[in-house]
C-alpha positions as CSV (number, residue, x, y, z in Angstrom):
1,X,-35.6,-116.8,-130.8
2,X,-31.8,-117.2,-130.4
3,X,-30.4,-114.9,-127.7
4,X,-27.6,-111.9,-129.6
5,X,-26.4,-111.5,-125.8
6,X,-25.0,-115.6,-126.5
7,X,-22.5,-114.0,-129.0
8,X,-19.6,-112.3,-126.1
9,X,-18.9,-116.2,-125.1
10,X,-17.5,-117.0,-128.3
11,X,-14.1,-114.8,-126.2
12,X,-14.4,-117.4,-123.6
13,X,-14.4,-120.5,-125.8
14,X,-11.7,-118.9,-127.4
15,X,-9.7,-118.4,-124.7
16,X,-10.2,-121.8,-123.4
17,X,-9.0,-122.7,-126.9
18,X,-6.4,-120.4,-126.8
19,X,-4.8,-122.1,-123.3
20,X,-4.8,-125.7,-124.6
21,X,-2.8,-124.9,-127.7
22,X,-0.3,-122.9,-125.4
23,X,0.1,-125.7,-123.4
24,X,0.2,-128.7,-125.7
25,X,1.1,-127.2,-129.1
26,X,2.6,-123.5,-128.9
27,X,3.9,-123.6,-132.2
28,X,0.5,-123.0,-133.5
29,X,-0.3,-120.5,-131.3
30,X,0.3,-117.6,-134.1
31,X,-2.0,-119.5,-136.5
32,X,-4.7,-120.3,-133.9
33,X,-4.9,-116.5,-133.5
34,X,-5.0,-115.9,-137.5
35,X,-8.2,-118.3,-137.4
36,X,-10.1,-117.0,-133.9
37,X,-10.0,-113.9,-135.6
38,X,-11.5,-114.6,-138.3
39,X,-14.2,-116.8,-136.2
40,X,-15.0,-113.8,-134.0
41,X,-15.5,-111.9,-138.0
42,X,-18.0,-114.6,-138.9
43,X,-19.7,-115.1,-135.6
44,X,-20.5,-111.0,-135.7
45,X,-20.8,-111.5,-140.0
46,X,-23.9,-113.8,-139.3
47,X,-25.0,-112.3,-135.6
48,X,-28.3,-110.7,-137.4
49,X,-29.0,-114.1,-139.2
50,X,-28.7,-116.0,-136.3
51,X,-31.1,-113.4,-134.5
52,X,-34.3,-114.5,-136.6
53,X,-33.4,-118.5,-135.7
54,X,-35.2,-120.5,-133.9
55,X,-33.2,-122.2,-130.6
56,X,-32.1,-125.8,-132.0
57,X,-32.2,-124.7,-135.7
58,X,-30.0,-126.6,-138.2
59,X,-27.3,-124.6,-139.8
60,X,-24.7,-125.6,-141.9
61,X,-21.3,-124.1,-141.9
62,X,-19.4,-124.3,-145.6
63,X,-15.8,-124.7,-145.1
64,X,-15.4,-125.0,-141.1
65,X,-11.8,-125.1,-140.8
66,X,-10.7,-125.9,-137.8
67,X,-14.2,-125.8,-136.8
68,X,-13.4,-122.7,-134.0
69,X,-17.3,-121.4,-134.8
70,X,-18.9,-124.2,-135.8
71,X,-17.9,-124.9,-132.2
72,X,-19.3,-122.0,-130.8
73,X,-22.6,-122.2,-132.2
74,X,-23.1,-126.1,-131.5
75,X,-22.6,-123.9,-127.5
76,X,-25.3,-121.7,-127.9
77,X,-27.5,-124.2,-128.4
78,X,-27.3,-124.8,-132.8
79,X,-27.8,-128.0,-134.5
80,X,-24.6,-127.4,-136.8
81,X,-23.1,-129.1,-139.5
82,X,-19.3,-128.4,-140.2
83,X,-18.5,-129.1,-143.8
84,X,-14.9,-129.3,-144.3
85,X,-12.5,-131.1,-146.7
86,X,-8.6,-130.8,-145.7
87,X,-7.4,-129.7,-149.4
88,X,-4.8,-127.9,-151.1
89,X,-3.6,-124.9,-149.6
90,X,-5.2,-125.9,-146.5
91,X,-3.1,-129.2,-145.0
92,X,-1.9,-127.0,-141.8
93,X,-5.8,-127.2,-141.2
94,X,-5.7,-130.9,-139.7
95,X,-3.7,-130.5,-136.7
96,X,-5.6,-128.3,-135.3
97,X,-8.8,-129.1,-136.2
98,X,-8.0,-131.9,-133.9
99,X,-6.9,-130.2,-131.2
100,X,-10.1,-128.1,-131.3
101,X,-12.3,-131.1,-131.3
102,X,-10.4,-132.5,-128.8
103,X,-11.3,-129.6,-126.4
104,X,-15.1,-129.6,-127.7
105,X,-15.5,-133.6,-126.8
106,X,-14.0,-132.5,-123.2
107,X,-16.6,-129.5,-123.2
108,X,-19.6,-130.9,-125.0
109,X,-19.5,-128.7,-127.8
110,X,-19.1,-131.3,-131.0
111,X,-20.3,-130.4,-134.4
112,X,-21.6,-133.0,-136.7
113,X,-18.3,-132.9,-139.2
114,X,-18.6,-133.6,-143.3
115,X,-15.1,-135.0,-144.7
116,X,-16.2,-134.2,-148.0
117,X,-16.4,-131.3,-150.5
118,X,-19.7,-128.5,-151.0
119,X,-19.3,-129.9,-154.8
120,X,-20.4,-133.5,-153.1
121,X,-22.6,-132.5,-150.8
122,X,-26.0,-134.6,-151.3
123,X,-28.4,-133.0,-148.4
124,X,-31.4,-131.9,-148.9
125,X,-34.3,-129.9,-147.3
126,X,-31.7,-130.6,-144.2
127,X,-31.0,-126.7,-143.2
128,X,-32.5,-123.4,-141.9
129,X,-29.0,-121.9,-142.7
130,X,-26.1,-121.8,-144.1
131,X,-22.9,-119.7,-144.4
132,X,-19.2,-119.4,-145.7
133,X,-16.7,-117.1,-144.9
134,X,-13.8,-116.6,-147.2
135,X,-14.3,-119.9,-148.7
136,X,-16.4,-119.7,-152.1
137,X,-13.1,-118.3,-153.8
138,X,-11.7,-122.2,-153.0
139,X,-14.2,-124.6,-154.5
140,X,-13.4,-126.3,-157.9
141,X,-16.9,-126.0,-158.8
142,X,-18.9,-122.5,-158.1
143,X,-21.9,-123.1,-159.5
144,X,-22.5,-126.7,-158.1
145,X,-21.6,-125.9,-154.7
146,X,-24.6,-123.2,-154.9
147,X,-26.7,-125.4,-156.4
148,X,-25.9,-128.5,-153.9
149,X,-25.8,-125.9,-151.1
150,X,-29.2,-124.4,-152.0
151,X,-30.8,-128.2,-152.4
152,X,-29.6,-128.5,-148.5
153,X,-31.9,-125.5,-147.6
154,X,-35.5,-126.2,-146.4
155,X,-37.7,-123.6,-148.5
156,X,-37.2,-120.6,-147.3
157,X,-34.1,-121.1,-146.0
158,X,-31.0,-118.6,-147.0
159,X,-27.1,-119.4,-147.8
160,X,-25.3,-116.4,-147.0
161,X,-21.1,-116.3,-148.1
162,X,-18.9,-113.7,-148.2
163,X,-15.7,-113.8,-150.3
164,X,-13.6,-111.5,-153.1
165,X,-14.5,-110.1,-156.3
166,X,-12.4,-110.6,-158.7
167,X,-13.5,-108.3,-161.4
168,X,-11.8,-105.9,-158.6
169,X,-7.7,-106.0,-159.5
170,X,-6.7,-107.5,-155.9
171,X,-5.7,-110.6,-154.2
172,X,-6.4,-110.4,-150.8
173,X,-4.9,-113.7,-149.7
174,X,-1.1,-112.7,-151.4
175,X,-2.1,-108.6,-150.5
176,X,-1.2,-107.9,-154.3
177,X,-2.6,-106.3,-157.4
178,X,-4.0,-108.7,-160.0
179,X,-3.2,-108.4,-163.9
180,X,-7.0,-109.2,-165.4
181,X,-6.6,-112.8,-165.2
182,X,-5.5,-115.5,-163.2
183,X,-3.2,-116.5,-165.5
184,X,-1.5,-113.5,-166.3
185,X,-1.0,-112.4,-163.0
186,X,0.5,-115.9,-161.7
187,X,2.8,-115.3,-164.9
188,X,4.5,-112.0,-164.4
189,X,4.2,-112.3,-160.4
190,X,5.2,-115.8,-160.0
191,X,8.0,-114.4,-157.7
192,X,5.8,-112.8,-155.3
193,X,3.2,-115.8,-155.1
194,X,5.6,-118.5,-154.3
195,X,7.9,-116.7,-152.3
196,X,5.4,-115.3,-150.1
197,X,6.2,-115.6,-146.8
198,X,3.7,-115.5,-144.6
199,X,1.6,-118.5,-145.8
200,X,2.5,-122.1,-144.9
201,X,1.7,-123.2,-148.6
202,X,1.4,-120.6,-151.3
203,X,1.6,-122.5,-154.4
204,X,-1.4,-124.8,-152.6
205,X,-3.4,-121.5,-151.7
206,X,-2.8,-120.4,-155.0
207,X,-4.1,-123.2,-156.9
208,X,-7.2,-123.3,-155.0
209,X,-8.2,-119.6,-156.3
210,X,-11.0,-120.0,-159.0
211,X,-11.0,-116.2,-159.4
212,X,-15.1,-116.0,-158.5
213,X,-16.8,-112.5,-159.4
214,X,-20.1,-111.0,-158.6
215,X,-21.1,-111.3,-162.8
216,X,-20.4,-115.1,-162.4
217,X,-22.8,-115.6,-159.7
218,X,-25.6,-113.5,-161.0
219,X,-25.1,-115.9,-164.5
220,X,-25.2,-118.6,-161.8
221,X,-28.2,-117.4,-160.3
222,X,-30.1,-117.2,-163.8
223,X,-29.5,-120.6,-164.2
224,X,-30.7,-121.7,-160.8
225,X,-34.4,-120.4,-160.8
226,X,-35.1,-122.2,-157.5
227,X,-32.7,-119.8,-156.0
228,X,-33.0,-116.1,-155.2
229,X,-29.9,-114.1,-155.2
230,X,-28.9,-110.7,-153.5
231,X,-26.2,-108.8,-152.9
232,X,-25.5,-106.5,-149.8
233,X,-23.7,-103.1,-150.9
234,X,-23.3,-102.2,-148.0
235,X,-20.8,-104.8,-146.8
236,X,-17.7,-103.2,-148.3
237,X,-18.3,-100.2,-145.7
238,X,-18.6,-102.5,-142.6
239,X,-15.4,-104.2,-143.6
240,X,-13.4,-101.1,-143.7
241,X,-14.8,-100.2,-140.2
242,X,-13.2,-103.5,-139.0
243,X,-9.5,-102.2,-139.8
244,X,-10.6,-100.1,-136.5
245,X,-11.1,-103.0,-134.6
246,X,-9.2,-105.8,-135.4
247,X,-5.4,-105.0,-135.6
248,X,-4.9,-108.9,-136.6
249,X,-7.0,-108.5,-140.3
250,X,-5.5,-104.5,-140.5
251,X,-2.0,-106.1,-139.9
252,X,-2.4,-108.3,-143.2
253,X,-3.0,-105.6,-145.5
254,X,0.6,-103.2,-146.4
255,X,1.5,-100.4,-144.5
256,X,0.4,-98.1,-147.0
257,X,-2.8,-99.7,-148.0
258,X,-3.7,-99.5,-144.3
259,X,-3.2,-96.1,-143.9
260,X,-5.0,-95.2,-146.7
261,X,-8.0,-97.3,-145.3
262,X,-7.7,-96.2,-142.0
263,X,-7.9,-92.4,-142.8
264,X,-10.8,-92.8,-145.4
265,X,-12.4,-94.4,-142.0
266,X,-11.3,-92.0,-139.8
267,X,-13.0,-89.1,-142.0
268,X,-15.7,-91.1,-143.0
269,X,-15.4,-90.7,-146.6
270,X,-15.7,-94.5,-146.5
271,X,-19.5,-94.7,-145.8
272,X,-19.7,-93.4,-149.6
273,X,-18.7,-96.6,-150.7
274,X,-22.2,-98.2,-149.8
275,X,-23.1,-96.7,-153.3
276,X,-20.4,-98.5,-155.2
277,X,-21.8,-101.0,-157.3
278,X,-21.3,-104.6,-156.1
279,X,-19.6,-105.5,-159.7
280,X,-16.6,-102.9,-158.8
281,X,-16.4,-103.7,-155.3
282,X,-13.2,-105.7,-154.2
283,X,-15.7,-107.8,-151.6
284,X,-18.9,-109.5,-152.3
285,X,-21.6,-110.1,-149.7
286,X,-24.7,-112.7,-150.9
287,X,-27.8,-114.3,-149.8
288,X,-29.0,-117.2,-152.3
289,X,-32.2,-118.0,-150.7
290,X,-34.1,-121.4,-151.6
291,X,-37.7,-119.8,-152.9
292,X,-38.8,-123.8,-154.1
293,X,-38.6,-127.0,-153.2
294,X,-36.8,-128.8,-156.4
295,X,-33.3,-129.7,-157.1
296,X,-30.5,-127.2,-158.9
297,X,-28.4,-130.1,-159.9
């Protein structure tokens, strides 16, 4: 069984990271610390999963990024798979993908990487698990990349993503309220989207949003019958805890929004939450597990 203790040296690899770009590439130093961030989030988002892996075990990492945990896990001893297109909203993505592979061929640390998108991904019976963070609200095609995804899974095997809901009235990406529909909202705050400006490419980010809910992927799921889907309600409650934690994710969200987060922590009053239904909460946590061997698509 994989080792939980393994999970502290993703800070060291980090740091080693952290180094070469201050020394070869500083002006990316503010956006390599937007993206180890979020690497230390998924790598303590999936630390139970991995816990019940066998050492070796193929997993399979849905949009890697700049491949900062896809990394990591190839260094505790993984098979991994980092599947990861360089698309709209995500160009700023290449350079340093580079620069972090360039550091894992010097360390030994080198994921197998996919150039391609989860809607023409063509594996199957390939993995013991697989995982997205913040990525399933980016994909053209929702319910293919579950399918194709799933049809990668040996039997038994789970795909676990987290992402928003958009049946909840907020965009997490442009911290704004949302106006029922994509559409509308881009429509009466255009202003705000474009002219945000703290994202290299807004309009790009924008575009990629395909305004996922959680009533979409239980339709999904219906039509999928190889597939078992479930929802973790108590997800929403762990995320508020990490505004405690990590002052990079609190310091996205608006001054006031934070507060009100942070004292709803600080009393507690936030572990009520765990009995919100997952259709009116703003985050959605899922496991699609593959139940039988035969092909969604």
């Amino acid at each position: 069984m994989h080792d939980p203790a393994q999970a502290s040296s993703i800070e060291g690899w980090l740091a080693d990271i952290r180094a070469y770009f201050i020394d070869t590439a500083p002006d990316l130093v503010s956006l390599f610390e937007t993206y180890a961030a979020e690497a230390v989030f998924g790598r303590r988002y999936i630390a139970m999963d991995l816990e019940g892996l066998e050492p070796g075990a193929r997993i399979l990492e849905v949009g890697a990024g700049p491949l900062l945990l896809s990394c990591q896990l190839v260094r505790e001893g993984f098979q991994v798979t980092g599947l990861e297109p360089t698309g709209s909203g995500f160009s700023h993505f290449e350079q340093m993908r580079q620069m972090v592979l360039e550091r894992a061929v010097a360390l030994g640390c080198v994921p197998r990487v996919l150039n391609l998108t989860a809607e023409a991904l063509a594996e199957c019976n390939s993995f013991n698990y697989a995982f997205s963070v913040n990525v399933m609200e980016h994909v053209d095609e929702v319910e293919r990349v579950v399918a194709n995804v799933g049809n990668s899974l040996i039997v038994g095997a789970s795909y676990r993503f987290t992402c928003p809901n958009y049946l909840f009235p907020y965009e997490p990406h442009f911290n704004m309220p949302t106006l029922f529909s994509k559409r509308l909202t881009e429509r009466v705050l255009a202003g705000k989207i474009l002219g945000h400006k703290e994202m290299p490419d807004p309009s790009g980010t924008w575009k990629s949003l395909n305004w996922i809910n959680v009533v979409q992927v239980r339709s999904i799921a219906k039509r999928l019958p190889r597939l078992r889907l479930t929802f973790n309600r108590r997800f929403l409650v762990s995320t508020l805890e990490r505004l405690a934690f990590d002052q990079e994710f609190a310091g996205r969200r608006s001054p006031a929004v934070r507060k009100v987060l942070l004292l709803l922590v600080r009393l507690r009053l936030h572990q009520l939450l765990r009995f919100m239904p997952v259709m009116l909460q703003p985050i959605m946590d899922c496991r699609v597990q593959k139940i039988s061997d035969s092909r969604g698509y």
